[in-house]
C-alpha positions as CSV (number, residue, x, y, z in Angstrom):
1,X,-12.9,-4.1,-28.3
2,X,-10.4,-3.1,-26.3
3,X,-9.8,-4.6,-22.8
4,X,-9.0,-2.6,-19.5
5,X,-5.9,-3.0,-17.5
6,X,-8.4,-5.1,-14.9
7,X,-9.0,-7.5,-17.4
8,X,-5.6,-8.2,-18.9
9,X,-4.5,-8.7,-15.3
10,X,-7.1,-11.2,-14.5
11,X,-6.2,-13.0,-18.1
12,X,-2.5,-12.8,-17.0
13,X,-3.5,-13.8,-13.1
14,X,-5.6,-17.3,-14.7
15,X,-2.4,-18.4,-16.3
16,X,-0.6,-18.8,-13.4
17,X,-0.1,-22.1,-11.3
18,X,-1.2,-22.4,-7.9
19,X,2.5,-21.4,-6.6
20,X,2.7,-18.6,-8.6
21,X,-0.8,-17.2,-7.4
22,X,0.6,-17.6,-3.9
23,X,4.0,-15.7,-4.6
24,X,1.8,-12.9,-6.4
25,X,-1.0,-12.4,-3.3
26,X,2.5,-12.2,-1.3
27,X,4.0,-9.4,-3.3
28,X,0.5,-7.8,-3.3
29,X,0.3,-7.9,0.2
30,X,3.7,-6.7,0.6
31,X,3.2,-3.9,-2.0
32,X,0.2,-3.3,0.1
33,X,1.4,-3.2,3.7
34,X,4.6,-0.7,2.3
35,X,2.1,1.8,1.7
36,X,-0.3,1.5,4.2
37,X,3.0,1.5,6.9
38,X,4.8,4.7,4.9
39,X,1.0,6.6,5.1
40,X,0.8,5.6,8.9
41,X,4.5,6.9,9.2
42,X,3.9,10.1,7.5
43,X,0.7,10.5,9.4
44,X,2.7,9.8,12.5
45,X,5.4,12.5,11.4
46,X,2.4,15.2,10.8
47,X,0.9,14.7,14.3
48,X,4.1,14.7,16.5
49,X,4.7,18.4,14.7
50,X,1.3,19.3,15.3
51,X,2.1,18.6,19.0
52,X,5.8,19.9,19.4
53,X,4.4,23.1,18.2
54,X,1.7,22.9,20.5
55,X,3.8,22.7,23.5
56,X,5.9,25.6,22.3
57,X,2.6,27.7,22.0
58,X,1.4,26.4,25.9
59,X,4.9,27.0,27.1
């Protein structure tokens, strides 16, 4: 049978020790928080355009 990505993660994930998990959760989260801050900043990016060109329209 053969096994989904999920599942040869969580067989790779059991092997580790308890420091290892830690380090792991920590790249995650960093992983995690890089994408979540680059979404924000793009989202950021998109709405200060929106205005500018807003203000040009009111001017």
């Amino acid at each position: 049978m053969e096994k989904t990505k999920e599942e040869i993660i969580v067989e790779i994930f059991r092997q580790f020790t308890p420091a290892n998990k830690r380090n792991f959760m920590k790249m995650l989260g960093v992983a995690v928080n890089a994408e979540h801050n680059m979404r924000t900043s793009m989202e950021n990016e998109q709405a200060a355009k929106v205005f500018a060109n807003r203000q040009e329209f009111e001017e």
